[in-house]
C-alpha positions as CSV (number, residue, x, y, z in Angstrom):
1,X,10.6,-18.6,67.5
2,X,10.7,-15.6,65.2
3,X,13.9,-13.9,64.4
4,X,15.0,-10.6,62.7
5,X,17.9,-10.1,60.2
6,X,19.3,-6.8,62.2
7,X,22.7,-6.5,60.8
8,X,22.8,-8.2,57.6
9,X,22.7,-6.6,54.2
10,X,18.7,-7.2,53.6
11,X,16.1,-6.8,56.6
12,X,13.4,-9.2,56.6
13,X,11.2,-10.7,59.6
14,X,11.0,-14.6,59.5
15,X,8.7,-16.5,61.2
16,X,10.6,-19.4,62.6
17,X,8.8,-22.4,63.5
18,X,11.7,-24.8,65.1
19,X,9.4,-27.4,66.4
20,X,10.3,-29.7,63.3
21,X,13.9,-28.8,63.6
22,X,15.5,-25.8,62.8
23,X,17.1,-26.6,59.7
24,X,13.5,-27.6,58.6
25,X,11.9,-24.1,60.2
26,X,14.6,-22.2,58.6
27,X,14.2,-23.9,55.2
28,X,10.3,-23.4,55.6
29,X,10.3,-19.5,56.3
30,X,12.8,-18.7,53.4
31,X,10.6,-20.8,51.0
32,X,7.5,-18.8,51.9
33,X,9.3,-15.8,52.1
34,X,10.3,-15.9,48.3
35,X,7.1,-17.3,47.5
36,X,4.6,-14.9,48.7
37,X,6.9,-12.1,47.2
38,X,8.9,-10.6,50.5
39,X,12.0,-12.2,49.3
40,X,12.1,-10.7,45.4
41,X,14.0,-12.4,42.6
42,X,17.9,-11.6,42.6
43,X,17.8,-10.7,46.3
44,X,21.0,-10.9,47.9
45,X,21.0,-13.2,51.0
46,X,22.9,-12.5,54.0
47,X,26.1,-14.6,54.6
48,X,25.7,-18.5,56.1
49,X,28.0,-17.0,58.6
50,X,26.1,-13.5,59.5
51,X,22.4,-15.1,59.1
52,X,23.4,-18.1,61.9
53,X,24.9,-15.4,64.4
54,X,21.9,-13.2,63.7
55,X,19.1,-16.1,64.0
56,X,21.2,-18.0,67.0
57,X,21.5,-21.2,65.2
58,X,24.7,-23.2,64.0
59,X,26.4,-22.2,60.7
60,X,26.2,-25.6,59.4
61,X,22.1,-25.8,59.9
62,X,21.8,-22.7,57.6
63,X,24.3,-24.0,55.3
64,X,22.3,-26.9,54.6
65,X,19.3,-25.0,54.7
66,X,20.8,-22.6,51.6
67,X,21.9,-26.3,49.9
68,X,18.0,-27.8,50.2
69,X,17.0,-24.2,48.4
70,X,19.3,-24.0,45.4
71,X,18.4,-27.6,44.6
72,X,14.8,-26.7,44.8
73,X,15.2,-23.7,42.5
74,X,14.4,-21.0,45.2
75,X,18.4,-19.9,45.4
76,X,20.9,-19.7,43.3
77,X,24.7,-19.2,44.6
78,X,28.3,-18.5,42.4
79,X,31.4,-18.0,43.2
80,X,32.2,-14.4,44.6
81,X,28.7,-13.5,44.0
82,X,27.2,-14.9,47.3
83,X,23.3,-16.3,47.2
84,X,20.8,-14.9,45.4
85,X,16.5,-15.6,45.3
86,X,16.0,-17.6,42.2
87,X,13.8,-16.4,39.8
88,X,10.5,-17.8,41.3
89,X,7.4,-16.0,40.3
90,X,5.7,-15.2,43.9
91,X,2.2,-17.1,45.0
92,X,0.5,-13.6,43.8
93,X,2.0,-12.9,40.2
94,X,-0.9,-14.5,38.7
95,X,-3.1,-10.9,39.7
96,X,-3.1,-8.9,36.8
97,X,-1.3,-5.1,37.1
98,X,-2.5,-2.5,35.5
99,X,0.3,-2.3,33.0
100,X,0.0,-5.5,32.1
101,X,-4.2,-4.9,32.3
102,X,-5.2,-6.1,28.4
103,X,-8.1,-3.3,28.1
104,X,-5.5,-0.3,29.6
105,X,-5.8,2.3,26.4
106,X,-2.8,1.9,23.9
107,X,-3.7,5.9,23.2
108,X,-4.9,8.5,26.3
109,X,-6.6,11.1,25.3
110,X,-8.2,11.3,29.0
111,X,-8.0,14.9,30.2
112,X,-6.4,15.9,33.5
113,X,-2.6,15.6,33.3
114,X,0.1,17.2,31.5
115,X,2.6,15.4,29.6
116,X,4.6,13.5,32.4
117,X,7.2,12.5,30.5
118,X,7.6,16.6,30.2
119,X,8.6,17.0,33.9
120,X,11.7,19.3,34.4
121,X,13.6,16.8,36.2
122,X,17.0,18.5,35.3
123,X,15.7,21.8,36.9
124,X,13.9,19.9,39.6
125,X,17.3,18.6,40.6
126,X,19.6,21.3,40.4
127,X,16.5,23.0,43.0
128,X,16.6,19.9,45.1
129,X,20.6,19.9,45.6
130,X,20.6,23.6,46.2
131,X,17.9,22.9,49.2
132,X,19.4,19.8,50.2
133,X,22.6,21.7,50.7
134,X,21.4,24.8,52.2
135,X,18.7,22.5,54.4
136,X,19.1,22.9,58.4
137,X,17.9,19.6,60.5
138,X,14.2,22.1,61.2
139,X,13.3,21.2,57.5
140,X,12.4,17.3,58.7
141,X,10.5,17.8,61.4
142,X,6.9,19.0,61.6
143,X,5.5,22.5,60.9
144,X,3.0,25.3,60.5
145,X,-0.2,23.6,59.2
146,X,-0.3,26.0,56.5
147,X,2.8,24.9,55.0
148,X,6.2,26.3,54.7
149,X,6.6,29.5,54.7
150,X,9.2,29.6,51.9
151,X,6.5,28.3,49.4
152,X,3.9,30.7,50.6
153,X,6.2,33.2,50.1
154,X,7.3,32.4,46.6
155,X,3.6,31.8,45.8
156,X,2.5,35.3,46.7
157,X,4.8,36.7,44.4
158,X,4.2,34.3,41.4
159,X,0.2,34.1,41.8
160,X,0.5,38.2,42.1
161,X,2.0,38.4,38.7
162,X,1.0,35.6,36.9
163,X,-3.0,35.4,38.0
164,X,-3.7,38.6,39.3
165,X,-4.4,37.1,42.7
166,X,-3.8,39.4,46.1
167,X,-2.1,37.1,48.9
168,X,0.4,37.0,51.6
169,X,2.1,34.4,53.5
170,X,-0.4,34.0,55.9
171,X,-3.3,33.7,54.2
172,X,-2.2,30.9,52.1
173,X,-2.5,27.2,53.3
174,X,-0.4,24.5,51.4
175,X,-2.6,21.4,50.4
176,X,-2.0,18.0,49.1
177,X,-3.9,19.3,45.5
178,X,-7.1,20.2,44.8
179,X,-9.1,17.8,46.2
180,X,-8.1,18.3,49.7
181,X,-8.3,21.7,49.1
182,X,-12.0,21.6,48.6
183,X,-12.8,18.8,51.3
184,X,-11.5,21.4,53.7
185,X,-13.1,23.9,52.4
186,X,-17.0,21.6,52.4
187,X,-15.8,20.6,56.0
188,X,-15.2,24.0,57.3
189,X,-18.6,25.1,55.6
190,X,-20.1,22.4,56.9
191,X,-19.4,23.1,60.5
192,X,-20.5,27.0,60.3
193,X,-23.5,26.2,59.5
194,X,-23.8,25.8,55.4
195,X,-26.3,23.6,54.1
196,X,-26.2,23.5,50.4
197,X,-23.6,24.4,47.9
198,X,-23.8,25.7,44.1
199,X,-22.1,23.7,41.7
200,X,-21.6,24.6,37.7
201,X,-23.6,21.9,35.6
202,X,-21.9,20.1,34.3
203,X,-18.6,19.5,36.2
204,X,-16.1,17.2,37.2
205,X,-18.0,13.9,38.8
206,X,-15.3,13.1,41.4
207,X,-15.3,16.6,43.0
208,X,-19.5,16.3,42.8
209,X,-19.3,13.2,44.7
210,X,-16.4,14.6,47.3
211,X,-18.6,17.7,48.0
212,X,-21.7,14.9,49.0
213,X,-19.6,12.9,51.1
214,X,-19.2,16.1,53.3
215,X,-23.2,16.1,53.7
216,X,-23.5,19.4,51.6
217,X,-26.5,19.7,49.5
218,X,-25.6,20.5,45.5
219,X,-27.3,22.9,43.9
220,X,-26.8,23.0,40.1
221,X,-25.7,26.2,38.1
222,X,-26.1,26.0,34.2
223,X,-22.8,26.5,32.6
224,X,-23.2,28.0,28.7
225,X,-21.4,29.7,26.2
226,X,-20.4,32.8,28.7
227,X,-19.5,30.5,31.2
228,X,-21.7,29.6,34.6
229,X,-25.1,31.3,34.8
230,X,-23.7,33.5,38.0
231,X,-26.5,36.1,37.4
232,X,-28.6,32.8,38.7
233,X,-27.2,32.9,42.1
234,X,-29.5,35.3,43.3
235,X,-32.7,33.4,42.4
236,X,-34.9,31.3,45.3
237,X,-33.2,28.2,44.0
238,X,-30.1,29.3,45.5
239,X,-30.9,31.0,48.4
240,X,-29.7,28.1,50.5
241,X,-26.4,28.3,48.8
242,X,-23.8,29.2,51.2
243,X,-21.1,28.8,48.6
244,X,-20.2,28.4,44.8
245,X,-17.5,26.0,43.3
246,X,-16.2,27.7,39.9
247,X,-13.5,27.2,37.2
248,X,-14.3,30.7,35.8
249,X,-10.8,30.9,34.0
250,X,-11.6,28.0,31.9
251,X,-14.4,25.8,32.7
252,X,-14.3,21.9,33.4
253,X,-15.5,20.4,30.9
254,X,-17.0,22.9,28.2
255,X,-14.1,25.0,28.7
256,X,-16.0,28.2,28.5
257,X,-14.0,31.4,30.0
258,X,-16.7,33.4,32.7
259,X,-18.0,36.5,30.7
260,X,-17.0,40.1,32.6
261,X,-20.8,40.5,32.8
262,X,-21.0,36.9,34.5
263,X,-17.8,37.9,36.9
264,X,-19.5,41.0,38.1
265,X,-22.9,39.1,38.7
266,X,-20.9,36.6,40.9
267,X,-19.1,39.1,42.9
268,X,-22.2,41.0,43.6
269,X,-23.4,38.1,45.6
270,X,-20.5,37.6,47.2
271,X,-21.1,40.6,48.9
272,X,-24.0,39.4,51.3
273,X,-21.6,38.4,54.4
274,X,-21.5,34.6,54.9
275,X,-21.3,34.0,51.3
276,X,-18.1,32.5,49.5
277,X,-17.1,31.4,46.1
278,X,-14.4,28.8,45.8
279,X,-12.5,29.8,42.1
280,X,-10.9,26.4,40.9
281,X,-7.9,28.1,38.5
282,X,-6.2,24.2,37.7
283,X,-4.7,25.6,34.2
284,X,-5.0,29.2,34.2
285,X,-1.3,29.2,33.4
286,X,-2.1,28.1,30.1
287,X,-3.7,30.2,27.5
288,X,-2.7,30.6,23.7
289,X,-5.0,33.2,22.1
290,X,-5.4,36.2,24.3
291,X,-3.8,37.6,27.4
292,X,-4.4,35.4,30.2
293,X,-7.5,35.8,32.0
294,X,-7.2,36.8,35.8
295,X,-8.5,35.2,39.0
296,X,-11.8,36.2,40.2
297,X,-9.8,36.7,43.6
298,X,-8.3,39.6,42.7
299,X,-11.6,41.1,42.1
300,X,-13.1,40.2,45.3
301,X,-10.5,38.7,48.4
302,X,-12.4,39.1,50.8
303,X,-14.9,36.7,49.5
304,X,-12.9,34.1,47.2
305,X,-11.0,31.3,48.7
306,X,-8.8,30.7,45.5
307,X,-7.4,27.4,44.7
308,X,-4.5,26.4,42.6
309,X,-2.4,23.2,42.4
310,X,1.0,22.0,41.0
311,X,-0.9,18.9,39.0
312,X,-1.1,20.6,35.6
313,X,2.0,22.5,35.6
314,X,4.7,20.1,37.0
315,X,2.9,16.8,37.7
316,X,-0.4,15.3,39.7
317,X,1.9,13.2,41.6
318,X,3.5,15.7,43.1
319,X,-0.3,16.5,45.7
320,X,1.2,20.0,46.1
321,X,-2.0,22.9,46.1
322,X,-2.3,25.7,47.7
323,X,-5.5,28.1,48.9
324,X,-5.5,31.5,49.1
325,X,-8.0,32.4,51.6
326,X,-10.4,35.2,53.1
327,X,-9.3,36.1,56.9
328,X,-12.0,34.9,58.6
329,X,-11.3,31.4,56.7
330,X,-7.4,31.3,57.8
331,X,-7.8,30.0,61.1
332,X,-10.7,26.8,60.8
333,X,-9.3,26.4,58.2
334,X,-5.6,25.9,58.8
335,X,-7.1,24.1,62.2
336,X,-9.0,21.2,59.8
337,X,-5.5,20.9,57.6
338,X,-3.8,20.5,61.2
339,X,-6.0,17.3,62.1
340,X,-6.7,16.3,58.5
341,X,-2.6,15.3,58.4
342,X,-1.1,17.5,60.3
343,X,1.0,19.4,57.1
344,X,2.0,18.6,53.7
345,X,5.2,17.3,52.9
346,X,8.0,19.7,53.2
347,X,11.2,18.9,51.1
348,X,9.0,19.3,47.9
349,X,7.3,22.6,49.2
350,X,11.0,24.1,49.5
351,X,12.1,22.4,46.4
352,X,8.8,24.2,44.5
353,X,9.7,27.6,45.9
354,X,13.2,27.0,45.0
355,X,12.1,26.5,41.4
356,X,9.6,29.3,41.3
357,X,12.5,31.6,43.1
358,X,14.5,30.7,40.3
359,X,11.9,31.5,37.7
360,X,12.2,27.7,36.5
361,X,8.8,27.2,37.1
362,X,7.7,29.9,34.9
363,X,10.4,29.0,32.2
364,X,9.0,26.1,32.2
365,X,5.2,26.7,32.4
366,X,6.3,29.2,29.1
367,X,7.9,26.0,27.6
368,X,5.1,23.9,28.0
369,X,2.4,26.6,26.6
370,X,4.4,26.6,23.4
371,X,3.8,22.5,23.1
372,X,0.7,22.5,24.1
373,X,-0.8,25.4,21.4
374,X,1.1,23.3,19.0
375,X,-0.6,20.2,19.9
376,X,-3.9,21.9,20.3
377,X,-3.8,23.4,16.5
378,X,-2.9,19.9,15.6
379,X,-6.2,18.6,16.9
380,X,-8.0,20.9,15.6
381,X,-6.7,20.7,12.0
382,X,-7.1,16.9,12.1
383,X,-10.5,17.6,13.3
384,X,-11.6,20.5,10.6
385,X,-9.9,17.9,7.9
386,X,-10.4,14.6,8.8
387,X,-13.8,14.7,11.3
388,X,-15.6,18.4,9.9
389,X,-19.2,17.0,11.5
390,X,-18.0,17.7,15.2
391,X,-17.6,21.2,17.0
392,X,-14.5,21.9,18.9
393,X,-15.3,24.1,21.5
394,X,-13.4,25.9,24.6
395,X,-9.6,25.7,23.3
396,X,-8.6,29.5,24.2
397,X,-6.8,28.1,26.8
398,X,-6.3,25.0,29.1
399,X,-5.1,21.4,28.7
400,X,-8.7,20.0,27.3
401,X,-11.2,20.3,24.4
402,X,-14.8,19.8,24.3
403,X,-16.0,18.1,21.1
404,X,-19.8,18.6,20.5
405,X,-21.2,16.2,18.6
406,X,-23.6,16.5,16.1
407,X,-27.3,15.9,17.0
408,X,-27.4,13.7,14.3
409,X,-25.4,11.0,15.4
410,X,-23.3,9.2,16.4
411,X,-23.9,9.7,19.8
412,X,-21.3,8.7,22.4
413,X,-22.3,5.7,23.3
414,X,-21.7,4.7,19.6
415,X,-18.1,7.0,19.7
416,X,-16.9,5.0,22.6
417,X,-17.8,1.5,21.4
418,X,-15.9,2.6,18.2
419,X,-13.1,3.8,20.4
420,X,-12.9,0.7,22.3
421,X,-11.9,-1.6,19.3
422,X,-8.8,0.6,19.1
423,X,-8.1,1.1,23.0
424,X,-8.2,4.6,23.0
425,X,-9.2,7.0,26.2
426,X,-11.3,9.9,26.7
427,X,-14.3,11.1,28.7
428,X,-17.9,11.5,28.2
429,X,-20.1,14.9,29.1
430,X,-22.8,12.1,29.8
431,X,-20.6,11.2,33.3
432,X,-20.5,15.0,34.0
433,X,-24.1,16.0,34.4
434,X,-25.8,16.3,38.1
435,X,-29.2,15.0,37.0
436,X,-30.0,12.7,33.8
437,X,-31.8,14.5,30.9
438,X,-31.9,15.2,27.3
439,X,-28.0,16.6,27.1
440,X,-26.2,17.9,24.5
441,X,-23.6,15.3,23.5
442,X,-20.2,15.6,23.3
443,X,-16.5,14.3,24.5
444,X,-13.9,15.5,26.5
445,X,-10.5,15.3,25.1
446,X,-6.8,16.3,26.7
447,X,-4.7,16.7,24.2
448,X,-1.7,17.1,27.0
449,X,-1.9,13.8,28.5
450,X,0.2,11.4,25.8
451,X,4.0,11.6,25.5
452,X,5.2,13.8,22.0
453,X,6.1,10.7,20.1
454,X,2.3,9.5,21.4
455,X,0.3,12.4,20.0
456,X,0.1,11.8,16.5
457,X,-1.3,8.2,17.0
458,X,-3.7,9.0,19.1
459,X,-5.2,11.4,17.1
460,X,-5.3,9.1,14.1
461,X,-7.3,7.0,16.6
462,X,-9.9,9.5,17.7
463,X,-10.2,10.4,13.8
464,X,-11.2,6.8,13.2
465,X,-13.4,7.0,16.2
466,X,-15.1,9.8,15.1
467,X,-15.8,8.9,11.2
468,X,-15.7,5.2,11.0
């Protein structure tokens, strides 16, 4: 018969199987409990006392039960201290984790996050305990799709004066980051009709594959030196293109900034109704050498569904983006979030616009553009001293460099091999092309993922990769 442990200091089900006796059943479902893992070492056990009222069964038959365990290893009991699981490594512990994976890199240079060890969790806190205080019982239960409207709020303000984007409340939906951001978007496009959708070449493979998985057909748009060949859009090529996917600010992964010539281009033909570009703005907090460069949205709203996320400035983990979108997007588009997952989260939507309120958030996006220019200068004079052959290319802002390499060799294949006998982590431009062909070749490196004390390690590594 199976029983429940409802009262006691540790829930667990157990699966008791009394037709070999109940001190026998008992005995059995507590062995395989700690075994397969459901019972973890150091576990505090409930009482003989509560566990035989809970369970229905006479104190002394779990007594002995507890007795048959300790001598077998899988509890241990002292005085005062009550009984404990032993430590008994569960059926399961031989699967590796990945922490304990022996190929996981000992140095990350993989682009993508910040420095997580960076997180304001002081600031964080103090904003949590001033919304936890504040917080009326509506905060836990469902919402608008869109999000909350506190966040939207404080978003409108802060994307106004930070990136030059034009919003209000209710033209912004609150995602779980980028990704979902753009699967909305394909699905939405998808349904009205769209067929085929530009693409920047290269760019991020994930996001490629997202877009397919959504039935849209990609188009590709050469990226070079002044950013994605927009002035392409209106060519027969793309005439099926019902929308464009950018990162104009700082492009994934050359990291070229969109030329004003190339900017103009793209909002031309976003003036032919029906047509949309999707601006992807994931660091265009961060930029060290000139005045930050401005959405595209503020140029043309009525055409640009803007997209920014939480995952470079705070942490990925987080899943808190946000879309700023054209009117005629607002409502198929808030109606997909609504039966994608019904909302995002809320307590950490109110905690965000708490901390952008506060102008935390910008204190410490200011903080964290100070480490990162340091760190990028460091790369690059490692680079220029230690590595002079390579070309470091689209570090005027962002969290990423692109290193060209020389067409002389070595090419990446031979770069990662060399990389692999040290465990260090970084991307290839091969993995970021739409269709094979003779590419430049290069690697993708974020100098913001490793901790501080990290850093200097890792770039001795990529060094050695580079020139051995």
């Amino acid at each position: 018969m199976p029983g429940d442990w409802t009262s006691s200091a540790v829930d667990l089900h157990l699966d008791l199987d009394m037709s070999a006796g109940r001190r026998s059943g008992l005995e059995h479902a507590l062995r395989e409990a700690i075994r397969d893992g459901r019972l973890a070492p150091r576990t505090r056990l409930p009482s003989t006392r509560a566990l035989a009222r809970e369970l229905g069964i006479a104190r002394g038959t779990v007594i002995a039960a507890y007795d048959q365990l300790v001598a077998e290893g899988y509890l241990n009991t002292r005085q005062g201290s009550g009984t404990t699981v032993g430590e008994v490594p569960p059926v399961s512990a031989g699967s590796p984790t990945p922490e304990a994976d022996p190929v996981s890199p000992r140095h990350d240079l993989r682009p993508g996050r910040p420095d997580l060890s960076a997180f304001p969790a002081r600031a964080w806190l103090r904003a949590a305990r001033r919304v936890l205080t504040n917080a009326t019982a509506e905060l836990y239960a469902l919402g608008d799709p869109r999000g909350r409207v506190e966040l939207r709020a404080a978003l409108t303000d802060y994307l106004g004066r930070a990136r030059g984007v034009l919003a209000t409340p209710d033209r912004i939906v609150i995602t779980n980051g980028y990704s979902q951001a753009l699967n909305l978007l394909a699905r939405v496009l998808t349904e009205s009709g769209v067929t085929a959708i530009a693409l920047e070449e290269p760019s991020h493979p994930y996001y490629r594959d997202l877009i397919r998985r959504t039935g849209l057909r990609i188009v590709s748009l050469p990226v070079d030196d002044l950013g994605a060949r927009t002035d392409l859009l209106g060519g027969t090529e793309f005439a099926e293109a019902g929308a464009v996917v950018l990162t104009p600010s700082h492009q994934y992964p050359t990291g070229a900034t969109l030329h004003p010539s190339r900017r103009h281009a793209l909002t031309e033909w976003a003036r032919t109704p029906g047509r949309l570009v999707i601006e992807d703005d994931y660091d265009g907090e961060f930029r060290y050498d000139r005045q930050p460069v401005g959405a595209v949205q503020g140029m043309s709203p009525h055409a640009v569904a803007y997209i920014g996320t939480a995952s470079k400035t705070l942490a990925p983990a987080l899943r808190l983006g946000w879309m700023v979108l054209p009117d005629h997007l607002v409502e198929p588009v808030t109606e997909a979030k609504r039966y994608a997952d019904a909302q995002t989260e809320s307590l950490n939507q109110v905690i965000l616009a708490e901390l952008i309120g506060s102008h935390a958030y910008e204190r410490h996006i200011r903080t964290g553009r100070l480490r990162y220019r340091e760190r990028r200068d460091l790369l690059v004079n490692r680079l220029r001293r230690h590595a002079p052959q390579v070309e470091v290319r689209g570090i005027a802002a962002g969290l990423h460099a692109f290193i060209r390499l020389p067409a002389t060799g070595p090419d990446e294949e031979e770069i990662v091999t060399r990389a692999m006998t040290q465990r260090l982590a970084f991307n290839r431009l091969a993995d970021h092309w739409h269709r094979p062909g003779d590419h430049p070749q290069g690697i993708i490196v974020g100098y913001s993922t490793p901790s501080q004390n990290a850093y200097p390690a890792a770039l001795d590594a990529l060094c050695q990769a580079l020139t051995a």
